[in-house]
C-alpha positions in Angstrom: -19.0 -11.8 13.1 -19.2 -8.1 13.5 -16.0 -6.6 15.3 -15.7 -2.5 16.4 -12.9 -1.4 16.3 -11.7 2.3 17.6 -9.4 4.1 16.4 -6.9 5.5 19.2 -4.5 8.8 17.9 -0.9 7.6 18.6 0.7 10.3 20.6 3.9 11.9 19.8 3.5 11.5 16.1 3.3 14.5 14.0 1.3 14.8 10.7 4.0 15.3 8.2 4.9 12.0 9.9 1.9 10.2 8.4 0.7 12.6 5.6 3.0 10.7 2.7 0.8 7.6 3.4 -2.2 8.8 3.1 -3.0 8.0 -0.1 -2.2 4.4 0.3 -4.3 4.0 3.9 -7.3 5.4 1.9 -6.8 2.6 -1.5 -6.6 0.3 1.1 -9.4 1.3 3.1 -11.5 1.7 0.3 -10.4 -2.2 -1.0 -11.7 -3.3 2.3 -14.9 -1.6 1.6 -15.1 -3.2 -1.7 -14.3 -6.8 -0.2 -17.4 -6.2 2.1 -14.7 -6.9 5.3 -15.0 -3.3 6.5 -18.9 -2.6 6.9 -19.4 1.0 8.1 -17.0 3.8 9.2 -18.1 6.7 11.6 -15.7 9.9 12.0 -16.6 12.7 14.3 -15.9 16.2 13.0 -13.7 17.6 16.4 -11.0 14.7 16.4 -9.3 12.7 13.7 -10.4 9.1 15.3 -12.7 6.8 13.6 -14.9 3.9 14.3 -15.1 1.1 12.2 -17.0 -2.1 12.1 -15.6 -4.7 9.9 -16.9 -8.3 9.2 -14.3 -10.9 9.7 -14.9 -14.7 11.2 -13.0 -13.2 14.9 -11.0 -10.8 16.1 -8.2 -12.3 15.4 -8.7 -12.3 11.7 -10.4 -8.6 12.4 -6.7 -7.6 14.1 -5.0 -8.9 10.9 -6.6 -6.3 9.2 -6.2 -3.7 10.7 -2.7 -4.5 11.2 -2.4 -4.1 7.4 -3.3 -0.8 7.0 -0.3 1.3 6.1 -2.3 3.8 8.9 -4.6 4.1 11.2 -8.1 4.3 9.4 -8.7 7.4 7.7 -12.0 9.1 5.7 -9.5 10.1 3.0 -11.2 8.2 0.0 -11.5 11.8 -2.1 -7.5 11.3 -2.5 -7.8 8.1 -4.5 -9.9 9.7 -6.9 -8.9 13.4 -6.6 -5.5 14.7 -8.4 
């Protein structure tokens, strides 16, 4: 089953909150990818939000994933293979 799911910023939180986890949101991302679980990912340019459609067999299973990212989604796949 296809599931979208939207990325929503979390207010109040500050970058340098997030930025040391980068790194791992994007590995982990990017495992999804390779698992064929997340399908596509659109980001706009203006706002740091992303839309992502994942395969999973409901949205139960679909919330699971997303629950184990160490972030919210994020286009950051240049820092696993970057310095």
């Amino acid at each position: 089953m296809k599931i979208l799911a939207m990325e929503v910023e979390a207010e109040g939180v500050k970058a340098e909150q997030f930025t040391p986890h980068l790194k791992a949101e994007a590995r982990h991302v990017w495992e999804l990818y390779q698992r064929g679980v997340l399908r596509e990912s659109y980001f706009r340019a203006d706002r740091l939000e992303a839309i992502l459609i994942l395969e999973c067999e409901d949205a139960k299973v679909a919330r699971q994933t997303l629950d184990s990212l160490p972030l919210v989604p994020y286009p950051g796949f240049a820092r696993l293979f970057g310095d």
